[in-house]
PDB file with SEQRES, HELIX, SHEET and CRYST1 records, atoms N, CA, C and O in Angstrom:
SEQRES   1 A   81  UNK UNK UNK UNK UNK UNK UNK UNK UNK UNK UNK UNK UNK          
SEQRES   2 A   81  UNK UNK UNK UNK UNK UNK UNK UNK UNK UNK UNK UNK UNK          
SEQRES   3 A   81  UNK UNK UNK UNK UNK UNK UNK UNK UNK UNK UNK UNK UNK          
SEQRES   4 A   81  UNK UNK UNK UNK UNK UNK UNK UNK UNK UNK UNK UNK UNK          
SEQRES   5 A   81  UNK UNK UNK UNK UNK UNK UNK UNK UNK UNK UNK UNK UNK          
SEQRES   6 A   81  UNK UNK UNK UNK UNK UNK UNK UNK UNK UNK UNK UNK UNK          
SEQRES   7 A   81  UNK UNK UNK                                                  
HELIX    1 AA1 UNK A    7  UNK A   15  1                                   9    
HELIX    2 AA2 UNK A   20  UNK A   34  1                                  15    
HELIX    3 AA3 UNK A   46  UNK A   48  5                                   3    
SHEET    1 AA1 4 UNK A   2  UNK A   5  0                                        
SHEET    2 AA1 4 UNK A  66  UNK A  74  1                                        
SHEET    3 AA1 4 UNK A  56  UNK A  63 -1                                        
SHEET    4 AA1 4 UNK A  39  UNK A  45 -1                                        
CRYST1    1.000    1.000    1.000  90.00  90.00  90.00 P 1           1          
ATOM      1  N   UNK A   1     159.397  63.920 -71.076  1.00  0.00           N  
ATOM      2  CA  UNK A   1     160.824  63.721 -71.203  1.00  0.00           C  
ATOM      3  C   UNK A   1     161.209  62.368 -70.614  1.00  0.00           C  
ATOM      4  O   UNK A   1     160.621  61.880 -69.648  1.00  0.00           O  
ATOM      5  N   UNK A   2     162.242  61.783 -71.256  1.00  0.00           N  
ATOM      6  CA  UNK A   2     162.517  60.225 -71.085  1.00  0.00           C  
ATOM      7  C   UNK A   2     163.735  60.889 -70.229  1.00  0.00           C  
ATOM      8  O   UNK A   2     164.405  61.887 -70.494  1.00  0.00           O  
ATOM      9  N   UNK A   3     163.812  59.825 -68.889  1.00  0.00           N  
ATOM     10  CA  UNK A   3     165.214  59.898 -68.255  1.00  0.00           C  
ATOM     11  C   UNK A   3     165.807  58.872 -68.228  1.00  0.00           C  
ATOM     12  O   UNK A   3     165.351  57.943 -67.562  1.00  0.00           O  
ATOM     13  N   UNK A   4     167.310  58.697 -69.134  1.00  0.00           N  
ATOM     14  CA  UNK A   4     167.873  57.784 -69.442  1.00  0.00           C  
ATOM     15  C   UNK A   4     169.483  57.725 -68.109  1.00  0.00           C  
ATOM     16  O   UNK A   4     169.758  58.900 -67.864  1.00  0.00           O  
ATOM     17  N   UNK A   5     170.085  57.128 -67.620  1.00  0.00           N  
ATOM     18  CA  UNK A   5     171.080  56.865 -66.888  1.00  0.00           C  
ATOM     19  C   UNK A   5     172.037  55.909 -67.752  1.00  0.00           C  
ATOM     20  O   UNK A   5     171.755  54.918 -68.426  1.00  0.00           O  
ATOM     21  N   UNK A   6     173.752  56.794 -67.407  1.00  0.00           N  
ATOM     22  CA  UNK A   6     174.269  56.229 -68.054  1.00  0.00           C  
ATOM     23  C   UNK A   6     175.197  54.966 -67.317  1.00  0.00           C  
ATOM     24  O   UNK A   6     175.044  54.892 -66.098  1.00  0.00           O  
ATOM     25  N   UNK A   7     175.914  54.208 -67.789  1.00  0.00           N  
ATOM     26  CA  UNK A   7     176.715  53.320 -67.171  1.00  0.00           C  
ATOM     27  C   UNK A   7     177.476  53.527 -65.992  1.00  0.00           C  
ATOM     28  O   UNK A   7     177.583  52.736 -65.055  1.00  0.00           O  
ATOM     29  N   UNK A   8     178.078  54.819 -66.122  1.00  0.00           N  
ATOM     30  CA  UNK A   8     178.733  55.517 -65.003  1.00  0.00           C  
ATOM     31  C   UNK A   8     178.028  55.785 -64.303  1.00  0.00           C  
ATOM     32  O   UNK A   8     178.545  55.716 -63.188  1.00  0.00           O  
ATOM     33  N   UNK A   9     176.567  56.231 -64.237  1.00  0.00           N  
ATOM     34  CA  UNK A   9     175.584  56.933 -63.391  1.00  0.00           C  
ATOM     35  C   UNK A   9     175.246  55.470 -62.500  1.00  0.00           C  
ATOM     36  O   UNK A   9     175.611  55.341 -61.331  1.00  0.00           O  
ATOM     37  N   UNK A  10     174.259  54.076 -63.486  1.00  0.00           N  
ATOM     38  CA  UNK A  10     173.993  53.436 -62.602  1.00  0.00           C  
ATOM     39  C   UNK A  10     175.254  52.822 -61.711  1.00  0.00           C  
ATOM     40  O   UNK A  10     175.060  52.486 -60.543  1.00  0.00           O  
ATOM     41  N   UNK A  11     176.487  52.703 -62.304  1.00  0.00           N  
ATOM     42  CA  UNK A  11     177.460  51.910 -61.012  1.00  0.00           C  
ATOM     43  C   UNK A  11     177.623  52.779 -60.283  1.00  0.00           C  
ATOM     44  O   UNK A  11     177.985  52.224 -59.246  1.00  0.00           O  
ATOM     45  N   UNK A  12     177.592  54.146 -60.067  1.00  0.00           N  
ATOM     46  CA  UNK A  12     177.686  55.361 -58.595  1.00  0.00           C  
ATOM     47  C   UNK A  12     176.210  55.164 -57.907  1.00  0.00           C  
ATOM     48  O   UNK A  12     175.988  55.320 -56.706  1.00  0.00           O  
ATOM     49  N   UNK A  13     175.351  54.832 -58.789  1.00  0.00           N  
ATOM     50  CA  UNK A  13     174.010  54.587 -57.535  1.00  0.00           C  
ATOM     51  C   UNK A  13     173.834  53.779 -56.954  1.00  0.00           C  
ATOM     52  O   UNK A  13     173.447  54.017 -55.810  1.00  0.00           O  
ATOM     53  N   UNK A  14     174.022  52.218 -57.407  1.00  0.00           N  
ATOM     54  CA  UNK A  14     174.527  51.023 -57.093  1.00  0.00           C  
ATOM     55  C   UNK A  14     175.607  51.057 -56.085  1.00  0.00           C  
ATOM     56  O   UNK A  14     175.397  50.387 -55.073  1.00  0.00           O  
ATOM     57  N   UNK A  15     176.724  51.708 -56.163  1.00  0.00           N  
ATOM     58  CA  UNK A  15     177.702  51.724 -55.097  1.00  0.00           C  
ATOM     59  C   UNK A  15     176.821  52.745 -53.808  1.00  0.00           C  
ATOM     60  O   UNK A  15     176.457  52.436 -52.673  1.00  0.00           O  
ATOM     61  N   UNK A  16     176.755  53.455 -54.231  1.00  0.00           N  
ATOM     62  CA  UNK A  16     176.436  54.548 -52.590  1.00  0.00           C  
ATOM     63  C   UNK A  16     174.645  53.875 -52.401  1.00  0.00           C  
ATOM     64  O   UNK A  16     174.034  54.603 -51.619  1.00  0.00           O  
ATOM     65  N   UNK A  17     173.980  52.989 -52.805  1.00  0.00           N  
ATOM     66  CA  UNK A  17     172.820  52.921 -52.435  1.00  0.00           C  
ATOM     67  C   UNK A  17     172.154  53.842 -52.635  1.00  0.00           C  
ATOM     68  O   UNK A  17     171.368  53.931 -51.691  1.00  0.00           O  
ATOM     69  N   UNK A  18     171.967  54.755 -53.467  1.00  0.00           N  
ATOM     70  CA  UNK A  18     171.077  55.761 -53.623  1.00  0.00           C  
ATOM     71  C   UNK A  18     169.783  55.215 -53.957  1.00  0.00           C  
ATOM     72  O   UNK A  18     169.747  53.988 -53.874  1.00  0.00           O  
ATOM     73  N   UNK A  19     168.461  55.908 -54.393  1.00  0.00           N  
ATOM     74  CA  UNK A  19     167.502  55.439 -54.558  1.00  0.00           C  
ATOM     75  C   UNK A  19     167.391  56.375 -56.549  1.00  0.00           C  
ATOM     76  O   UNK A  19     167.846  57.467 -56.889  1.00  0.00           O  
ATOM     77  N   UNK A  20     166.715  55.470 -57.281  1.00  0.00           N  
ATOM     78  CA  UNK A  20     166.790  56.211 -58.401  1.00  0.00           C  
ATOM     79  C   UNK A  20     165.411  57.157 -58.398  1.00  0.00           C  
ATOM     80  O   UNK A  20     165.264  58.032 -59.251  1.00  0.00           O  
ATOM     81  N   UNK A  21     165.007  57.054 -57.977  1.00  0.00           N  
ATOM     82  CA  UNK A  21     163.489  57.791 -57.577  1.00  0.00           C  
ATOM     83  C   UNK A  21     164.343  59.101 -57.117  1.00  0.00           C  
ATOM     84  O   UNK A  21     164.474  60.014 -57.932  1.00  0.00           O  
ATOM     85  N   UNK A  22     164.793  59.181 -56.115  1.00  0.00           N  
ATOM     86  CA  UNK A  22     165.663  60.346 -55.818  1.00  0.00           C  
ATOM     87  C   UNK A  22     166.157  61.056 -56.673  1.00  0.00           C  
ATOM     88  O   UNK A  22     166.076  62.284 -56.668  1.00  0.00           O  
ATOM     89  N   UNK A  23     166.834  60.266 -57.666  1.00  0.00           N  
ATOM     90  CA  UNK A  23     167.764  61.217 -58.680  1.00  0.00           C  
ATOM     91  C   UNK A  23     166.664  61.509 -59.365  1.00  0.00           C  
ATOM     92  O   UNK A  23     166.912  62.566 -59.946  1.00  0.00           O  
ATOM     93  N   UNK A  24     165.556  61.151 -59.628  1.00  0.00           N  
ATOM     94  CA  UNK A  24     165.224  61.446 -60.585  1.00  0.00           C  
ATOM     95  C   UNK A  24     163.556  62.947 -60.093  1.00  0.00           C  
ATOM     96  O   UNK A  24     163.046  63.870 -60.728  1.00  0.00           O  
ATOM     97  N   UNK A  25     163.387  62.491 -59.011  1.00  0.00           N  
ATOM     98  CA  UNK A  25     162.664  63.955 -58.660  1.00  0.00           C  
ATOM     99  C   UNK A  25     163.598  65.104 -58.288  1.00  0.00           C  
ATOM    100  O   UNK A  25     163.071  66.184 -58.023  1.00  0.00           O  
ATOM    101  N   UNK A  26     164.904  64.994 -58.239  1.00  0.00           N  
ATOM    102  CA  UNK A  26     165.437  65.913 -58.376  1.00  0.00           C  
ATOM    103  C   UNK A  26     165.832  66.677 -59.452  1.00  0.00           C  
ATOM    104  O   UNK A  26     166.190  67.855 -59.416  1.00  0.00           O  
ATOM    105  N   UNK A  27     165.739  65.862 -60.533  1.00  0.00           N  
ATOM    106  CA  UNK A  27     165.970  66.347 -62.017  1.00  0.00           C  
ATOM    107  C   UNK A  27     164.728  67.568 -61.935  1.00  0.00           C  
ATOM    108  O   UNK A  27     164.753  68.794 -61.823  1.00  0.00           O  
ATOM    109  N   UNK A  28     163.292  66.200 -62.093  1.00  0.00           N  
ATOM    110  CA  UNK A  28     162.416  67.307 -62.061  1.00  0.00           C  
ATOM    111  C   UNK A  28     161.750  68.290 -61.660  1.00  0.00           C  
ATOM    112  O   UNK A  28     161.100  69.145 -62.262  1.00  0.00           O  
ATOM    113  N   UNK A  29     162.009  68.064 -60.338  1.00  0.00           N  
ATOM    114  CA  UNK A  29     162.233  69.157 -59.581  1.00  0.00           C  
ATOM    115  C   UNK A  29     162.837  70.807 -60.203  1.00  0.00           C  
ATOM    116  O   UNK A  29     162.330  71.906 -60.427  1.00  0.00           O  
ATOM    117  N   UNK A  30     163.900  70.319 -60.280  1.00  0.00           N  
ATOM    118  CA  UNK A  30     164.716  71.549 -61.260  1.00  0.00           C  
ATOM    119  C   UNK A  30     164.444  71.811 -62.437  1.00  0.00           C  
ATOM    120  O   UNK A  30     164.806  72.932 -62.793  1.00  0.00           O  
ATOM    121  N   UNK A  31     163.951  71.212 -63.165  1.00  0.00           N  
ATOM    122  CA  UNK A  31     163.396  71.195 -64.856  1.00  0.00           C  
ATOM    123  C   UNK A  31     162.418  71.776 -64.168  1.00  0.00           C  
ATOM    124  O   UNK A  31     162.869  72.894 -63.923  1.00  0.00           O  
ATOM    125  N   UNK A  32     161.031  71.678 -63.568  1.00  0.00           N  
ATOM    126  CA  UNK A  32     160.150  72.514 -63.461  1.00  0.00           C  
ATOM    127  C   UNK A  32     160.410  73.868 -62.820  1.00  0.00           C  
ATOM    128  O   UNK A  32     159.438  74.624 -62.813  1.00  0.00           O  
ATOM    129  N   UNK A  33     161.511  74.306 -62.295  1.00  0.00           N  
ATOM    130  CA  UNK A  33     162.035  75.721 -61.566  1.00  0.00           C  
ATOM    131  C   UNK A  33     162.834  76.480 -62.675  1.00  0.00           C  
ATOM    132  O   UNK A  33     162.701  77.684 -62.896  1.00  0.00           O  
ATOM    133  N   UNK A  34     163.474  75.847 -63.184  1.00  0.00           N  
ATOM    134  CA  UNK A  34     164.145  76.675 -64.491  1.00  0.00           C  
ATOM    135  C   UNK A  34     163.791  76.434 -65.940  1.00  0.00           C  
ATOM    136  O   UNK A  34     164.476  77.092 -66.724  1.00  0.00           O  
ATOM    137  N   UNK A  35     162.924  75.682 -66.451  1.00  0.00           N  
ATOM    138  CA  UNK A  35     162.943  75.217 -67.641  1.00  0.00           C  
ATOM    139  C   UNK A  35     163.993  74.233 -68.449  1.00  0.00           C  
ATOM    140  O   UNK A  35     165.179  74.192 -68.122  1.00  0.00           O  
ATOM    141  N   UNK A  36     163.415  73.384 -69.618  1.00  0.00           N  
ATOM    142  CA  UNK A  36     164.663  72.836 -69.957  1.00  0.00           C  
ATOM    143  C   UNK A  36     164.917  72.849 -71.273  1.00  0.00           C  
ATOM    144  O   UNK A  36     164.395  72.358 -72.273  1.00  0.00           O  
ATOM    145  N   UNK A  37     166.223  73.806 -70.940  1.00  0.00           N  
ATOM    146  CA  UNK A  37     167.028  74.356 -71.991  1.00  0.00           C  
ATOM    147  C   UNK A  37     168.382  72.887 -72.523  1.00  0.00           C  
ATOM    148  O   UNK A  37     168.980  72.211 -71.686  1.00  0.00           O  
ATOM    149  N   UNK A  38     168.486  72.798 -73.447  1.00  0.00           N  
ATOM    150  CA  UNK A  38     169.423  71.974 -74.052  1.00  0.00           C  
ATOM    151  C   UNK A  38     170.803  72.287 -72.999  1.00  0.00           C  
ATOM    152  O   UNK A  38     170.963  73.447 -72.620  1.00  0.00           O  
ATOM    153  N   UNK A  39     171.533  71.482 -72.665  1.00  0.00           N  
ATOM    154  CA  UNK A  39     172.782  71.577 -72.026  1.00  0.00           C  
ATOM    155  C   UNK A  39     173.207  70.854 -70.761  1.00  0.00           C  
ATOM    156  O   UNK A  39     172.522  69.895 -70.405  1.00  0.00           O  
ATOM    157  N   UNK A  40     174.455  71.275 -69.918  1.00  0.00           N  
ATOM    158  CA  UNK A  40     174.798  70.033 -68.927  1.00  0.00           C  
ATOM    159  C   UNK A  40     174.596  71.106 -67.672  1.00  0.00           C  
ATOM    160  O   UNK A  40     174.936  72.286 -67.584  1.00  0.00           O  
ATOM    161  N   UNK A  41     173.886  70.203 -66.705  1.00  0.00           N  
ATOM    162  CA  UNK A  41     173.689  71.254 -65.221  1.00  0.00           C  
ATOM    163  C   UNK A  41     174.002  70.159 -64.349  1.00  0.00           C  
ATOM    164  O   UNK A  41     174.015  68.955 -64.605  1.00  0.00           O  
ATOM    165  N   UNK A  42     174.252  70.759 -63.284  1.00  0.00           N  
ATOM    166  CA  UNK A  42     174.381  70.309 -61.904  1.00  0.00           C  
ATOM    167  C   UNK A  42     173.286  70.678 -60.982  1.00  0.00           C  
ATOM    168  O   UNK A  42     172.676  71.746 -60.926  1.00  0.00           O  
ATOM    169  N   UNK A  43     173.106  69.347 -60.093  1.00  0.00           N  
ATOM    170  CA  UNK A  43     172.415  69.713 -59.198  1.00  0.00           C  
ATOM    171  C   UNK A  43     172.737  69.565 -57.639  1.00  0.00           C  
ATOM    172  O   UNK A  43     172.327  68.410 -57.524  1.00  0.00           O  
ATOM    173  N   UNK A  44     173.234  69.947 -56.194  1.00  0.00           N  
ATOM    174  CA  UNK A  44     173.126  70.034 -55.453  1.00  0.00           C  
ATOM    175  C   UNK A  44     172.153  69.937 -54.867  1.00  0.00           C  
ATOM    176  O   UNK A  44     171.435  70.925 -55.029  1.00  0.00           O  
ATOM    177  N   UNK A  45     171.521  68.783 -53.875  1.00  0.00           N  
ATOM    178  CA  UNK A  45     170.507  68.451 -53.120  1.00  0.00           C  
ATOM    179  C   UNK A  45     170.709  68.195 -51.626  1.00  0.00           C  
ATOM    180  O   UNK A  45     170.997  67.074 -51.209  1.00  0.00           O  
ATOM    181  N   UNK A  46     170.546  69.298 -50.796  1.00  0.00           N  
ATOM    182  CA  UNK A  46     170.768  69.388 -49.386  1.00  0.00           C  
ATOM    183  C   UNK A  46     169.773  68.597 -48.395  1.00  0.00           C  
ATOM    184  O   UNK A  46     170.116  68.233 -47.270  1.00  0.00           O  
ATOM    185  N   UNK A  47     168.526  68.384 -48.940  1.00  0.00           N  
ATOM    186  CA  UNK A  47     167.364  68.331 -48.124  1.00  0.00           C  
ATOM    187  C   UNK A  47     167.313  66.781 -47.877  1.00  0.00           C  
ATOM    188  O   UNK A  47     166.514  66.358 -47.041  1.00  0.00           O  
ATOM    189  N   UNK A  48     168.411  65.614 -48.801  1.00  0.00           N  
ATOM    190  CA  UNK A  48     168.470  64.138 -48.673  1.00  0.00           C  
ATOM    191  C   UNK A  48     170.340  63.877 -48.091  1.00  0.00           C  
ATOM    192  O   UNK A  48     171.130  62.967 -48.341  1.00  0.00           O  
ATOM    193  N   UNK A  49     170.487  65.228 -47.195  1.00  0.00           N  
ATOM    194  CA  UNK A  49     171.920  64.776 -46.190  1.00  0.00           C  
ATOM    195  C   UNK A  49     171.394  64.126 -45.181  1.00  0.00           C  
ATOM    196  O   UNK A  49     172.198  63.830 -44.296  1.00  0.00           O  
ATOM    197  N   UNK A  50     170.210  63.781 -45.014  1.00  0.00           N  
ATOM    198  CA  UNK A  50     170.193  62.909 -43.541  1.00  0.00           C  
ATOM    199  C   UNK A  50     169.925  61.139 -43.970  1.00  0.00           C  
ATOM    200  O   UNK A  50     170.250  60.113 -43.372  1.00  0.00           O  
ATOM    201  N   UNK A  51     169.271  61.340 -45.129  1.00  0.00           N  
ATOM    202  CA  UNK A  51     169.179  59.764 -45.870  1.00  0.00           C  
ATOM    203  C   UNK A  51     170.379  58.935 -46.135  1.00  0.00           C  
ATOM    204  O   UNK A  51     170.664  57.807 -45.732  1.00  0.00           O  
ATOM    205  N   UNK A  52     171.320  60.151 -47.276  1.00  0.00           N  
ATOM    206  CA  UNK A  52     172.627  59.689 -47.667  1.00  0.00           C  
ATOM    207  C   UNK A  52     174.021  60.038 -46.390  1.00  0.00           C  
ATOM    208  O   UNK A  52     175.163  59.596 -46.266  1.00  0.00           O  
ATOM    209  N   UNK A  53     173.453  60.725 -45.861  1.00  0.00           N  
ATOM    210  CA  UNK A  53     174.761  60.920 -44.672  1.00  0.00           C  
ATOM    211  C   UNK A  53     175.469  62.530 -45.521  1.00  0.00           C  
ATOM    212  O   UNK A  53     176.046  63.461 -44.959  1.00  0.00           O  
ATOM    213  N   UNK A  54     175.287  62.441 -46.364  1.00  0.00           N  
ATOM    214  CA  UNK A  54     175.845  63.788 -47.003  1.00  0.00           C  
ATOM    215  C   UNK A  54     175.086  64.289 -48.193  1.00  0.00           C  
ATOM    216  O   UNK A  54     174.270  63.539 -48.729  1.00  0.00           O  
ATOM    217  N   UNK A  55     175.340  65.781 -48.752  1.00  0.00           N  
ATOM    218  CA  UNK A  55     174.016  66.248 -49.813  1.00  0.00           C  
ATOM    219  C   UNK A  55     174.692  65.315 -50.947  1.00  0.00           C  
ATOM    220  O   UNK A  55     175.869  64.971 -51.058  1.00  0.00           O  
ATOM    221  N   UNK A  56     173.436  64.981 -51.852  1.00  0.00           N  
ATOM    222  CA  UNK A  56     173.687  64.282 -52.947  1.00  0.00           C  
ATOM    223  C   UNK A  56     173.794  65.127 -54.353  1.00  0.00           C  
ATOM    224  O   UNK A  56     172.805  65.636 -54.880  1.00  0.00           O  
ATOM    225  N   UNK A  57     174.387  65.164 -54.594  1.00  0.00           N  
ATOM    226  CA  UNK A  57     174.968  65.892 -56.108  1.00  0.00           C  
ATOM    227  C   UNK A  57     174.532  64.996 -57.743  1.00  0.00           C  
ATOM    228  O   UNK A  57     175.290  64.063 -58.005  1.00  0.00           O  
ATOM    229  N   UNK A  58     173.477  65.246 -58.685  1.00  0.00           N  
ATOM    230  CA  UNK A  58     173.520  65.104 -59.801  1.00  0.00           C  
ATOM    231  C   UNK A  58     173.919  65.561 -61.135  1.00  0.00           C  
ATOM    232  O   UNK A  58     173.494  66.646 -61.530  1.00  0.00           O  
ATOM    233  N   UNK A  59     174.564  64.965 -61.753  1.00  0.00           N  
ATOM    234  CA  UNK A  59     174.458  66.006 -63.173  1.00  0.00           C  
ATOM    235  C   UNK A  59     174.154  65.225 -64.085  1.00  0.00           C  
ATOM    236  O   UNK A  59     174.423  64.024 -64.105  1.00  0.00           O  
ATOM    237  N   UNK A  60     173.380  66.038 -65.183  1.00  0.00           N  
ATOM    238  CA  UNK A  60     172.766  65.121 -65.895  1.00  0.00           C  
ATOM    239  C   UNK A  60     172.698  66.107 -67.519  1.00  0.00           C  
ATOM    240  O   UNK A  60     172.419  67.296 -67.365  1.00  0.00           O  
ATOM    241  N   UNK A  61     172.884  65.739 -68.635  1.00  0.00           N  
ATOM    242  CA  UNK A  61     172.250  66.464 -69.592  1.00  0.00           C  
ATOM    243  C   UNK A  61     171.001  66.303 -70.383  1.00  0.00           C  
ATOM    244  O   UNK A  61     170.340  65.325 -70.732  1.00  0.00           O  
ATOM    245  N   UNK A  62     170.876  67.858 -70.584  1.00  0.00           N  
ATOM    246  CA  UNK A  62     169.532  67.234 -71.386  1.00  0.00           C  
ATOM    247  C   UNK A  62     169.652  67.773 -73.080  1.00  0.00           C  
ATOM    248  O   UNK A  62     170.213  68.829 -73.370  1.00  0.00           O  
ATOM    249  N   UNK A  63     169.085  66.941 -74.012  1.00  0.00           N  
ATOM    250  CA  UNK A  63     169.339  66.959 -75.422  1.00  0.00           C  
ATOM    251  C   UNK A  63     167.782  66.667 -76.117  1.00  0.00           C  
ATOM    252  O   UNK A  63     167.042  65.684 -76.083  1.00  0.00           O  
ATOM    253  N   UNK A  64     167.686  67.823 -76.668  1.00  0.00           N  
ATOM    254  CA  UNK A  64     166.289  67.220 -77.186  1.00  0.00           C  
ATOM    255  C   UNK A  64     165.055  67.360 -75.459  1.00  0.00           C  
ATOM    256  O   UNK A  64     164.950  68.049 -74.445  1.00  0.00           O  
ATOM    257  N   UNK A  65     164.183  65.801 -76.357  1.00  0.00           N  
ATOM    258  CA  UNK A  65     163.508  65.416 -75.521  1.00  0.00           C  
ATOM    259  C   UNK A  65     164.015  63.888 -74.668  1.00  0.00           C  
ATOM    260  O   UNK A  65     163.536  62.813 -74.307  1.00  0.00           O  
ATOM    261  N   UNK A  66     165.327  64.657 -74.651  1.00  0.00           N  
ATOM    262  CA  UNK A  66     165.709  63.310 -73.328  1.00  0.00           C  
ATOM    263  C   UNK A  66     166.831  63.962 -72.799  1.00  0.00           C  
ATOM    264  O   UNK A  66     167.427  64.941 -73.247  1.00  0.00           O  
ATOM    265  N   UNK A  67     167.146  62.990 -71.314  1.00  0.00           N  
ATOM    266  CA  UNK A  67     167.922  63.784 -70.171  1.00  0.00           C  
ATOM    267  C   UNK A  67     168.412  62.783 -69.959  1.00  0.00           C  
ATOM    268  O   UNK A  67     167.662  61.831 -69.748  1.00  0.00           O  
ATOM    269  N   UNK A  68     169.566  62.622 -69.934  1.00  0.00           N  
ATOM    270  CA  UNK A  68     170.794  61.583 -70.107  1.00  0.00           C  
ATOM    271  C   UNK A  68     171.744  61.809 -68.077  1.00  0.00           C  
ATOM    272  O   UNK A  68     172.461  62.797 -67.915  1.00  0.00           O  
ATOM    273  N   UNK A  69     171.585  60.987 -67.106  1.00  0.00           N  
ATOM    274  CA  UNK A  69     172.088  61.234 -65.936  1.00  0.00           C  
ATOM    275  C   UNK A  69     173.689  61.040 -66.099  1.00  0.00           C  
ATOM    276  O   UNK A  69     173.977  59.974 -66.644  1.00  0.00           O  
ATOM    277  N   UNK A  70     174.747  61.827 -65.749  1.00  0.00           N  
ATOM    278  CA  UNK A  70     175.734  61.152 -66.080  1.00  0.00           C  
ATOM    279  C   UNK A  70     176.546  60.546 -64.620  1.00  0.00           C  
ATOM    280  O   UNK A  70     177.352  59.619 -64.703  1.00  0.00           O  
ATOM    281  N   UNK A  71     176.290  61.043 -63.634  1.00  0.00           N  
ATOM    282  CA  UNK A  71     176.639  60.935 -62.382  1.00  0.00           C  
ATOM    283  C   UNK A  71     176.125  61.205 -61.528  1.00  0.00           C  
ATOM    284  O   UNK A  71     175.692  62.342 -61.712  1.00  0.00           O  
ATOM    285  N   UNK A  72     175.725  60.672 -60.125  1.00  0.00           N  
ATOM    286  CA  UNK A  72     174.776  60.717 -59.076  1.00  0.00           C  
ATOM    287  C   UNK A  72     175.946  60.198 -57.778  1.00  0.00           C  
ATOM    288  O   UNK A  72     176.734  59.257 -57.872  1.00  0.00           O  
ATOM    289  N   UNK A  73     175.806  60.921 -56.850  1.00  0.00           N  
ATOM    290  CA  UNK A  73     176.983  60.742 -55.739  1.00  0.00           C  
ATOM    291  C   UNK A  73     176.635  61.639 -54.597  1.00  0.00           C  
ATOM    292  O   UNK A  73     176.158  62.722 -54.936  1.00  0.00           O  
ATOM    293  N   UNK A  74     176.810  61.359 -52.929  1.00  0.00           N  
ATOM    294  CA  UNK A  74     176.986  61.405 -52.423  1.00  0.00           C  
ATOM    295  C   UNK A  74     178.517  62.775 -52.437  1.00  0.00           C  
ATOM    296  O   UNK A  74     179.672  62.513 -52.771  1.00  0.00           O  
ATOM    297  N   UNK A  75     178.071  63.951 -52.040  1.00  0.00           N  
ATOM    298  CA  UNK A  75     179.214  64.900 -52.210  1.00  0.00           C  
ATOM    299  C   UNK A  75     179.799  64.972 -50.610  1.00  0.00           C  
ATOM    300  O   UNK A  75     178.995  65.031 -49.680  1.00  0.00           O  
ATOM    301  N   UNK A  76     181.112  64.963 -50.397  1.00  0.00           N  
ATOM    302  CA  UNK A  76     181.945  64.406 -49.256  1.00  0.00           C  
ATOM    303  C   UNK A  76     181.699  65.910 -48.765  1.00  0.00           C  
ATOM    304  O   UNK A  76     181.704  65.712 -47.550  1.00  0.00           O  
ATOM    305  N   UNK A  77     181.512  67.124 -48.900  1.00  0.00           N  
ATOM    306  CA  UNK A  77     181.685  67.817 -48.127  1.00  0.00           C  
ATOM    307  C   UNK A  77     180.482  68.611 -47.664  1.00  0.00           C  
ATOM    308  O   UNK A  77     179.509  68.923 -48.351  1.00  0.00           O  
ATOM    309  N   UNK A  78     180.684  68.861 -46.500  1.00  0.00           N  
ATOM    310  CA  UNK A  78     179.018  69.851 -46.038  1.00  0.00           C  
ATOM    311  C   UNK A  78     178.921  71.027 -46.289  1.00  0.00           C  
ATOM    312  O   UNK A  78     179.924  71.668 -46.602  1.00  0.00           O  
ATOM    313  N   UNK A  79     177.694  71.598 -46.215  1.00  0.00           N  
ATOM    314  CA  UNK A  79     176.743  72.860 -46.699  1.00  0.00           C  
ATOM    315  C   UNK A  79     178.260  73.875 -46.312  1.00  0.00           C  
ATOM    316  O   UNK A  79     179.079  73.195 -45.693  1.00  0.00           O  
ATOM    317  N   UNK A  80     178.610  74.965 -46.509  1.00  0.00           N  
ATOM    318  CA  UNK A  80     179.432  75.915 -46.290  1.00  0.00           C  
ATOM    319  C   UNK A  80     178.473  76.975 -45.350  1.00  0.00           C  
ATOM    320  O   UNK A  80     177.461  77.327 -45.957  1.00  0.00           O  
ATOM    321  N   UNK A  81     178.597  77.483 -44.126  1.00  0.00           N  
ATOM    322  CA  UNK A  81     177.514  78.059 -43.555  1.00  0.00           C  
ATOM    323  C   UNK A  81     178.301  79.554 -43.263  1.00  0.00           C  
ATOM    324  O   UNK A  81     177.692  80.476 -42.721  1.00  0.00           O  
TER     325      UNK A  81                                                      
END                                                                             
């Protein structure tokens, strides 16, 4: 599977400094835990709040044999405990 990022995606990674390596083992990460079914998901990533200062949130779709990122960000609020 090709992972493509869109315009909106790279200027939010570019702004918060994210790493694209990040977004992108998190995709697969999750593609290998659930399979990949055609459609738009979210991902919540808790385990890179100490890198980014807060969990980093992706969503991305996937179509076919490609996965289109549409947004990657830094989510302002913490884990709910």
């Amino acid at each position: 599977m090709k992972i493509n990022f869109s315009r909106h995606a790279r200027r939010r990674i570019k702004l918060y400094s994210i790493d694209e390596g990040d977004v992108r083992n998190i995709i697969e990460t999750m593609l290998l835990d659930i399979g990949a079914d055609v459609g738009k998901y979210e991902k919540i990533n808790y385990s890179l709040s100490e890198k980014y200062g807060y969990p980093l949130k992706v969503v991305f779709l996937v179509e076919g044999k490609d996965i289109i990122v549409i947004t990657a960000y830094p989510l302002k609020r913490e884990k709910n405990r």
